[in-house]
Structure formats: structure tokens, C-alpha cells
C-alpha positions as CSV (number, residue, x, y, z in Angstrom):
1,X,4.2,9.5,30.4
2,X,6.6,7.2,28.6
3,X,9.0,7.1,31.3
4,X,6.2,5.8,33.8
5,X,5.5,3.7,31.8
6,X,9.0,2.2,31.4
7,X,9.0,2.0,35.1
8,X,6.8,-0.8,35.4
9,X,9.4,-3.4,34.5
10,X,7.5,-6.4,35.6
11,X,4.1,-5.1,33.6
12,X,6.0,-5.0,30.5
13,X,7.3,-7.9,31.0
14,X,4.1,-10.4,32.1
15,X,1.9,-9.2,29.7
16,X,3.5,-10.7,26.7
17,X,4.5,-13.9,28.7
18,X,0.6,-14.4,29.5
19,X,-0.5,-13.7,25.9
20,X,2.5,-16.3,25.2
21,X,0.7,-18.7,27.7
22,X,-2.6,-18.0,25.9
23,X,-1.3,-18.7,22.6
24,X,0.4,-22.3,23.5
25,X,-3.1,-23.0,25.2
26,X,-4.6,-22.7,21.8
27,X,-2.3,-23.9,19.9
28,X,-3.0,-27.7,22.5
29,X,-6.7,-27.4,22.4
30,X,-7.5,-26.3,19.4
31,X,-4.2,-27.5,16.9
32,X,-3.2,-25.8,13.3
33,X,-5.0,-27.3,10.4
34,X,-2.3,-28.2,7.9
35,X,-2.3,-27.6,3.9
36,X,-2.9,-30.5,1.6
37,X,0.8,-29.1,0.4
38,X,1.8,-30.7,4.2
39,X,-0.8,-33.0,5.4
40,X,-1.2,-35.2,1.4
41,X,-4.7,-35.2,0.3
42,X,-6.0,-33.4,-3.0
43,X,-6.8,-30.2,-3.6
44,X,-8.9,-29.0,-7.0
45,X,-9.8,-25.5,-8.7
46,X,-13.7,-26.3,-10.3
47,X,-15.3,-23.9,-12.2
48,X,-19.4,-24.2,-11.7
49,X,-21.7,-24.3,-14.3
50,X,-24.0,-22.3,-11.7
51,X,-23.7,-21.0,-8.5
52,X,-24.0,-23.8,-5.6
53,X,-24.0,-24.2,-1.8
54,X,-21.5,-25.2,-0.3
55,X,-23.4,-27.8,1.1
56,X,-24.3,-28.9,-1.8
57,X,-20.9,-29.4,-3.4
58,X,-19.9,-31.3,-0.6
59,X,-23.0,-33.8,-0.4
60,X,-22.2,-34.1,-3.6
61,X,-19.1,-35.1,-3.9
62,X,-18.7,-37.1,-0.8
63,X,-21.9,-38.9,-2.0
64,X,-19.8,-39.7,-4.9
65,X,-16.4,-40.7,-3.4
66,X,-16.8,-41.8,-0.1
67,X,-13.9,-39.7,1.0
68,X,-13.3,-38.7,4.7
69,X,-13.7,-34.6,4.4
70,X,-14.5,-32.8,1.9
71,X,-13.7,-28.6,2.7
72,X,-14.7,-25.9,0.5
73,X,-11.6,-23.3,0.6
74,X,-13.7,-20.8,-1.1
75,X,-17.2,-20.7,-3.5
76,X,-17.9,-17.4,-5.1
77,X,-18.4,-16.2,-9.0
78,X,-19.1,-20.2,-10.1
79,X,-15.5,-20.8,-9.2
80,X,-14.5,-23.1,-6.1
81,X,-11.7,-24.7,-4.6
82,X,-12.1,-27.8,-3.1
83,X,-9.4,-29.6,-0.5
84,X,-10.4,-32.9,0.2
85,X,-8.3,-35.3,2.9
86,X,-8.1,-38.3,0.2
87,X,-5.8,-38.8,-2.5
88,X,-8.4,-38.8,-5.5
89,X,-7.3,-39.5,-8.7
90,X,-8.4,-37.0,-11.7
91,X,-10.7,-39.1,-13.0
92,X,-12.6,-39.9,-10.4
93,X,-13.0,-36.5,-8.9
94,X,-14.4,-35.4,-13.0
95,X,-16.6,-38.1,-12.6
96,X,-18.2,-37.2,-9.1
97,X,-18.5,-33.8,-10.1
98,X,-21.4,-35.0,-12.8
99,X,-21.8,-32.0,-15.1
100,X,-22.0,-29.7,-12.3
101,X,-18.8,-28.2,-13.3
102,X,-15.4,-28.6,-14.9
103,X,-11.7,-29.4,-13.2
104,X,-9.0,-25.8,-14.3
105,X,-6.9,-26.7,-11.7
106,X,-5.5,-30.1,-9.9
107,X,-3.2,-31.3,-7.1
108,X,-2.6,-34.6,-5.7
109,X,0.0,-35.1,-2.4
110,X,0.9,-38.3,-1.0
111,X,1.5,-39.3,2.6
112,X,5.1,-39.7,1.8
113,X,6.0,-36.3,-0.3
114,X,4.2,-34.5,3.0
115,X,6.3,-35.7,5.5
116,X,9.1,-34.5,3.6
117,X,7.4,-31.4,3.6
118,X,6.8,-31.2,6.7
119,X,10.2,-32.2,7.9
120,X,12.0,-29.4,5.6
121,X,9.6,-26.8,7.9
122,X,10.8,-28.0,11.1
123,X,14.4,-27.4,9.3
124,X,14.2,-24.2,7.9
125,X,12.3,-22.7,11.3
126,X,15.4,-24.4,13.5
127,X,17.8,-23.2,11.2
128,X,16.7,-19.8,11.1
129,X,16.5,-19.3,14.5
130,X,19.9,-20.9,14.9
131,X,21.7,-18.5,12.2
132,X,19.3,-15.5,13.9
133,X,20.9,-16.2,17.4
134,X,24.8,-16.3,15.9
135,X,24.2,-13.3,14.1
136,X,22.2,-11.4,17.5
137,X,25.0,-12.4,19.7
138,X,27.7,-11.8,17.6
139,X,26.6,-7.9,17.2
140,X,25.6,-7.5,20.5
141,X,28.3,-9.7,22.3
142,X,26.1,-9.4,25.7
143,X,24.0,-12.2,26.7
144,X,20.8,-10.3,28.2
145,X,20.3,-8.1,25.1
146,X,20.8,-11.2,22.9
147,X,18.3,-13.2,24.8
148,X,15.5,-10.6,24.5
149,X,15.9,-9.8,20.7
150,X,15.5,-13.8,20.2
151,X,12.9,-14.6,22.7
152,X,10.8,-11.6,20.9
153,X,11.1,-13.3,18.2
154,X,10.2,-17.0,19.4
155,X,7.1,-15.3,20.9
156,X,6.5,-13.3,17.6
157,X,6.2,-16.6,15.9
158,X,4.0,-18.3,19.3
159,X,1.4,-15.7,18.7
160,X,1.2,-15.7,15.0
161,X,0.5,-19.6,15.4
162,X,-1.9,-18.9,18.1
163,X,-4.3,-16.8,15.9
164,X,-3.6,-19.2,13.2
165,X,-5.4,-21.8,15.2
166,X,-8.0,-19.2,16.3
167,X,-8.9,-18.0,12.8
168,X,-8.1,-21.3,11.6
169,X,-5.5,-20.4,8.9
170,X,-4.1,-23.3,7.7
171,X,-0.1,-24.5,8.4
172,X,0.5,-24.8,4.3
173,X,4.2,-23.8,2.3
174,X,2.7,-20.2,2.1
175,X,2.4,-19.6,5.6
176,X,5.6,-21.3,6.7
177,X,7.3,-18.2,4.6
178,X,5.6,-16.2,6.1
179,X,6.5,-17.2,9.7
180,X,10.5,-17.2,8.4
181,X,9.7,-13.8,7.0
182,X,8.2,-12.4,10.4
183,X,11.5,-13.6,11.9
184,X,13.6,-11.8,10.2
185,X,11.1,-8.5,10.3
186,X,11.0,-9.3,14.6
187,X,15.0,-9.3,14.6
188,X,15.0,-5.6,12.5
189,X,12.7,-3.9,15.0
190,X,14.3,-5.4,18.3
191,X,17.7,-5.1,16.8
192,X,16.4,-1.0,15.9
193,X,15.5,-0.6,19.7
194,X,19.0,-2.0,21.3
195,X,21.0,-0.2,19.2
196,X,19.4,2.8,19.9
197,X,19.2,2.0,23.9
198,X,23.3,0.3,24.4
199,X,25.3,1.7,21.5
200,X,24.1,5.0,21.3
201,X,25.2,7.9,24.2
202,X,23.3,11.0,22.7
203,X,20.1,11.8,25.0
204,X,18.4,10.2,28.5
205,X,17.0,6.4,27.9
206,X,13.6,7.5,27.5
207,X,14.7,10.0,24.9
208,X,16.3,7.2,23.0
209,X,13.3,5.0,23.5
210,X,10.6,7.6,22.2
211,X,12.7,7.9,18.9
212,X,13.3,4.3,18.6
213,X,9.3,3.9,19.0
214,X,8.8,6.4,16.6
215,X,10.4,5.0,13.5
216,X,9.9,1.3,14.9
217,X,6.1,1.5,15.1
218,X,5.3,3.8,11.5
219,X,7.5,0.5,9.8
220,X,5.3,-1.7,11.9
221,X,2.1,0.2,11.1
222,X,2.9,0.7,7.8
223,X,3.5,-2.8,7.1
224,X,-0.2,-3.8,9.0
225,X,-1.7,-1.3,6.9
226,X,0.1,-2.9,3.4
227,X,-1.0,-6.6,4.6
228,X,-4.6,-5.6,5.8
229,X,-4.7,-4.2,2.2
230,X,-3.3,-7.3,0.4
231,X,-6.1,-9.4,2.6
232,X,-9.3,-7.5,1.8
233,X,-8.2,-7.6,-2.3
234,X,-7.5,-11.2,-2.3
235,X,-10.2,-12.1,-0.1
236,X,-13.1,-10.3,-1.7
237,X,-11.9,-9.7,-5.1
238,X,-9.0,-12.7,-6.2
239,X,-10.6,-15.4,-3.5
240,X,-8.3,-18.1,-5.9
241,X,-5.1,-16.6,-4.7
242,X,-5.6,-18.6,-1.6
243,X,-1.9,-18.3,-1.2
244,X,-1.2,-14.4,-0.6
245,X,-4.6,-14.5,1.5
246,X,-2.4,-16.9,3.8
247,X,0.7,-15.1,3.4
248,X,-1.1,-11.7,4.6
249,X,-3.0,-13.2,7.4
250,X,-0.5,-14.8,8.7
251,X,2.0,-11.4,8.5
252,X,-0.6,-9.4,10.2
253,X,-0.7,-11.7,12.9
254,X,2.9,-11.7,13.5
255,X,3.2,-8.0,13.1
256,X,0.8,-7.2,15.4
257,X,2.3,-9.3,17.9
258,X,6.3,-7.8,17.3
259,X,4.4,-4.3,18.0
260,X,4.0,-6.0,21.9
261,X,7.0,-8.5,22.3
262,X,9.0,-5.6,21.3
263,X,7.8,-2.5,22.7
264,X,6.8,-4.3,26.0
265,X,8.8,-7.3,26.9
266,X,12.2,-6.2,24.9
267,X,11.9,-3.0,26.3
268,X,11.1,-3.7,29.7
269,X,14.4,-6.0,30.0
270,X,16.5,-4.1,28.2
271,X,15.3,-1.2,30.8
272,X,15.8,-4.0,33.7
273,X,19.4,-4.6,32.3
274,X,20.3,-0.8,31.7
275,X,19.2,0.3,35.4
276,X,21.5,-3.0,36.4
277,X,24.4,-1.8,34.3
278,X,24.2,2.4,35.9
279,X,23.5,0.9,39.5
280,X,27.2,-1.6,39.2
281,X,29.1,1.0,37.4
282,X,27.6,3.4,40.9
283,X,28.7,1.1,43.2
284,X,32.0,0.4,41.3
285,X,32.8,4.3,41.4
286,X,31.9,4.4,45.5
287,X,34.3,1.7,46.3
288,X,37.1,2.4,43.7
289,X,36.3,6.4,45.4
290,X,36.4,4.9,49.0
């Protein structure tokens, strides 16, 4: 069964590249919200003195203001958190709230100290990937391998920023760790599987391959499972610790999409490049034997 399905080279290999395609489409239409932490703007932690609409709050406060948008993170237990695309000053914000609750938490970012912010992401995701590509080609030393461990991770990182746009999870400090984090998880698995396909010699390909899967997809699984987990609690239960809610999300989205990049388009050209490697060493042998 497996080894039919390794077969298929070119199935393997167009499926992720479409879902890649896919992902950049949504990432052009429909964009990544960024964090006030990125974007400036304010962002306040209000504790109600009873339970309001969302609706409310916001007609409420925009009434009050005059600011361009006013977005209700969450509103549950009398507690909401409130990101609004203005800097606001403290006082002001306490004053538009008129008795209908009182200000536990409060941040202000300016247009300035989010560039900054923003430019130290592009850093940090170019600079991992740099360091990620020395490191992959100096174990490997072969180009083809190399090339499939870190375009499985580029399109790890595609797709995770695809369903952020889709699910609208918001581009913030949290979910830029993330993102580095599910880089260096991508480069583990696809590392596991060419190791266990070009270094080792014990076994056929697909014997290699079904063991490789084995222990690649219960870390993968297992690591879905712990993130699904960490979601529901601070979802439901801890809805202020927007943070690790942004942090899972973004993890399980990126997890998901190492389970295809590596056990369809990594395998499929690692496959491609074995079958290339067997077939010149043949030919090699028939002349050198002619």
C-alpha cells in the first residue's frame, strides 16, 4: 500500500504545491490582521460591572472617542479586552467607559515602536531561515535533499499564514514565535525522514519510510493533540490569555501542514532523487562492466 503510494511521485509532489498556491491566494485577498503589539493602536483589559454586548461596548465607546475601530478580542464573565486602532490615552479611554466598568489592564503602541516591531519579524524569520539552510546543507552536503527539508519548511510556514488569514488569527509577537518555533519543529521531522532514507542502509526504501512515518507522525500527532488541548482551555476557560490562544492556533496550523509538506512533497522528492541515484549508479556499473 505504502509503496504505491510512493510511486506516484508527481501526486506527492502537486498536492502540497496547490494547497501552497491556495494559501498565497489568501494570504492576497484576504491579508493577516496584525496585533496592536505590530500595527500601534491601544489595547485595554476592562472588567464590566455587568455583562454587555459586544455591540454595546463598542457603540459605546466609539460614541465616546470617535476612534476608527473599535474590536472586542473577547467578552465573557464581565471581563473584556478591547483593541482599538487609535492611540487613546488612559484617561480618556476611563472616561468613555462611563461607570460601565473599570480599566485592570492597559497598553498603548505608537506608529513608530511598531515598525520597529515589525522590522525585527522580518529579521528574525530571514535569519532563521538563513541559519536553517547552513545548518541543512552542511549535514546533508547534497543539494536536492537540502532543498526539500527547507522548502517544507517555507511551505510549513505559507500554510500556517494561510489559515491565519482564514481564521483570522492576528500577526502579533506571540504568533511570530510561534511561526520561528514551527520552523525549527518542520526541520526535526524532515531532517528524521532523510536520515532515515540517505544515511541509513538497513531495510528496502519503503521499509525505511514506514518507520520514519511511524515515529514522525505519533510526534506530530502528539504535539496536535497537546496544542488542540492548550486552545479549548484558554479559549473557553482563561479567554484573557489571548496570547497562548495565539500561540496554539497558530502551532496547530503549522503542524498540520508539516504532517503534508513532509510526508508528501519531502517524500515524494526524496523518492524522485533516490530512484535517480540507483538508476546512475546502474548505468555506471553497465558501462564500467562493458
Amino acid at each position: 500500500m505504502l509503496e504505491k503510494f510512493m510511486e506516484n511521485y508527481k501526486l506527492l509532489i502537486i498536492v502540497p504545491i496547490i494547497i501552497a498556491i491556495l494559501s498565497l491566494a489568501c494570504l492576497a485577498t484576504i491579508g493577516i490582521d496584525e496585533g496592536v503589539d505590530l500595527k500601534g493602536g491601544t489595547m485595554a483589559e476592562v472588567t464590566l460591572n455587568h455583562q454587555m454586548s459586544n455591540d454595546q461596548i463598542t457603540s459605546q465607546i466609539q460614541s465616546a472617542l470617535h476612534v476608527n475601530e473599535v474590536k472586542i478580542i473577547s467578552n465573557s464573565n464581565n471581563k473584556a479586552t478591547i483593541e482599538l486602532s487609535d492611540k487613546v490615552d488612559v484617561g480618556q479611554f476611563k472616561q468613555a467607559l462611563n461607570g460601565i466598568g473599570t480599566v485592570t489592564s492597559y497598553n498603548t503602541v505608537g506608529p513608530v515602536l511598531s515598525q520597529e516591531a515589525m522590522n525585527q519579524v522580518y529579521w528574525a524569520l530571514l535569519f532563521a531561515f538563513i541559519f536553517m539552510a547552513i545548518t541543512v546543507f552542511f549535514v546533508f552536503r547534497e543539494i536536492v535533499p537540502a532543498f526539500a527539508v527547507i522548502l517544507s519548511a517555507l511551505f510549513d510556514i505559507i500554510y500556517a499564514a494561510g489559515g491565519m488569514a482564514l481564521l483570522n488569527v492576528p500577526l502579533s509577537i506571540a504568533s511570530v514565535g510561534a511561526l520561528l518555533m514551527l520552523i525549527g519543529y518542520s526541520v526535526d521531522t524532515d531532517i528524521m525522514l532523510t536520515t532515515r532514507l540517505l544515511k541509513r542502509k538497513n531495510g528496502t526504501v519503503v521499509e525505511r519510510t514506514t518507520e520514519a512515518m511511524k515515529t514522525g507522525l505519533t510526534m506530530s500527532i502528539a504535539a496536535i493533540a497537546a496544542m488542540v488541548v492548550l486552545y479549548i482551555v484558554t479559549d473557553i476557560f482563561m479567554p484573557q490569555a489571548k496570547t497562548l490562544s495565539e500561540i496554539s492556533m497558530v502551532l496547530i496550523l503549522g503542524l498540520v501542514a508539516d504532517i503534508i509538506n513532509t510526508w508528501f512533497m519531502n517524500l515524494g522528492i526524496l523518492r524522485k532523487y533516490i530512484d535517480f541515484k540507483n538508476n546512475r549508479k546502474h548505468n555506471h556499473k553497465r558501462k564500467v562492466g562493458a
